[in-house]
C-alpha positions, 0 to 999 in steps of 0.5 A, spaced: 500 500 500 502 507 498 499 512 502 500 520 500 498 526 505 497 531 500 496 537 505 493 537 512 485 536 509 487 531 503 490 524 503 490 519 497 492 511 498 492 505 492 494 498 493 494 492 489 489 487 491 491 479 490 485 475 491 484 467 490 477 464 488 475 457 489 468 454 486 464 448 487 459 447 482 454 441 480 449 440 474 444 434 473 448 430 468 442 425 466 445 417 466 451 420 469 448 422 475 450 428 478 456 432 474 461 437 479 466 442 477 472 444 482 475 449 480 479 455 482 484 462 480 488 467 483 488 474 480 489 481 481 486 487 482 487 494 485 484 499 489 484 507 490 481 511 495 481 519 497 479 522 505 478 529 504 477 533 510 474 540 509 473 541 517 476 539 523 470 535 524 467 533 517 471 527 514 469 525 506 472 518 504 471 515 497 474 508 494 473 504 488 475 497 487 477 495 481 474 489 477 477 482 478 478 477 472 478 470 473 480 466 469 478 458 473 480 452 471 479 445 475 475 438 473 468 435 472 468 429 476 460 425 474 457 421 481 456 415 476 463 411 476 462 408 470 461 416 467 467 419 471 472 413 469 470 415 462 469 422 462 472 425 468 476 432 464 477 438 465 474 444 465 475 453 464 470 458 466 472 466 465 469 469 471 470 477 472 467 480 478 465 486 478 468 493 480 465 497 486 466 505 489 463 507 495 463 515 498 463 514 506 461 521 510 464 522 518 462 528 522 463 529 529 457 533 533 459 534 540 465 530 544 463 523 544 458 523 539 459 522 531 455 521 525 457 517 519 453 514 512 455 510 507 453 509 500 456 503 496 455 501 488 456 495 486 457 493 478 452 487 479 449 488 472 456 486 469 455 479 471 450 477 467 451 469 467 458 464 468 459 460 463 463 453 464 466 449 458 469 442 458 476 442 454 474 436 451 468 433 448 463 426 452 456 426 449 454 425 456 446 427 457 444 432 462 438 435 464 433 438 459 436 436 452 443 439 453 449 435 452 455 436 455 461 434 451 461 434 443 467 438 439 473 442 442 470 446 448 461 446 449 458 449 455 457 445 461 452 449 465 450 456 465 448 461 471 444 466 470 444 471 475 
């Protein structure tokens, strides 16, 4: 983390965020029985935030929290040993979670009383859905008519948020 005073009412800081993501998704695959991916990433991101202090007793903070990209790889193991001896692989997902900023407000209004808000977006409308793709083809039925498996990379499961 770097940190910077720029004068007595306003300061800035930044760092890097290192975050590992670890998933357990399951889908009914039909005969095969139920079809499990593990799969986990560590990936980078940053962060910045300012405090401005128009007064002694005012204080104003934002902060943004960049977007992180996930780029998941694990394996799909099937419930039914016959399906999981024959088509237990691997598997990716891209998976970018999104950015934040925030604006917090501090303000004392007499000795041992402080008043505080917080408002905070998220960019949850970015993440529409995960998708997970098997590296290599199987044939294996799921649920519903779609197959997991077939030519170069095919959709596991897709979670639609």
């Amino acid at each position: 983390m770097f940190a910077y005073k720029v004068n007595d009412a306003f300061s800035i800081g930044v760092d890097v965020s290192v975050q590992k993501i670890a998933a357990k998704l399951t889908n009914s695959a039909g005969a095969a029985g139920v079809a499990t991916l593990k799969a986990d990433d560590i990936s980078f991101g940053f962060n910045v935030g300012v405090v401005f202090q128009p007064s002694p007793a005012t204080r104003i903070g934002m902060h943004y929290r960049s977007a992180i990209q996930y780029d998941v790889e694990g394996s799909v193991t099937f419930s039914s040993a016959a399906a999981n001896a024959a088509n237990a692989v691997s598997a990716t997902a891209a998976l970018k979670v999104p950015d934040s900023f925030s604006l917090s407000v501090a303000h004392v209004v007499k000795a041992k009383w402080d008043v505080m808000g917080d408002l905070k977006w998220t960019g949850w409308d970015k993440l529409q859905r995960l998708t997970v793709v098997r590296a290599s083809s199987s044939g294996v039925p799921f649920s519903g008519g779609n197959l997991l498996g077939g030519t170069a990379a095919t959709v596991f499961n897709t979670l639609e948020f």
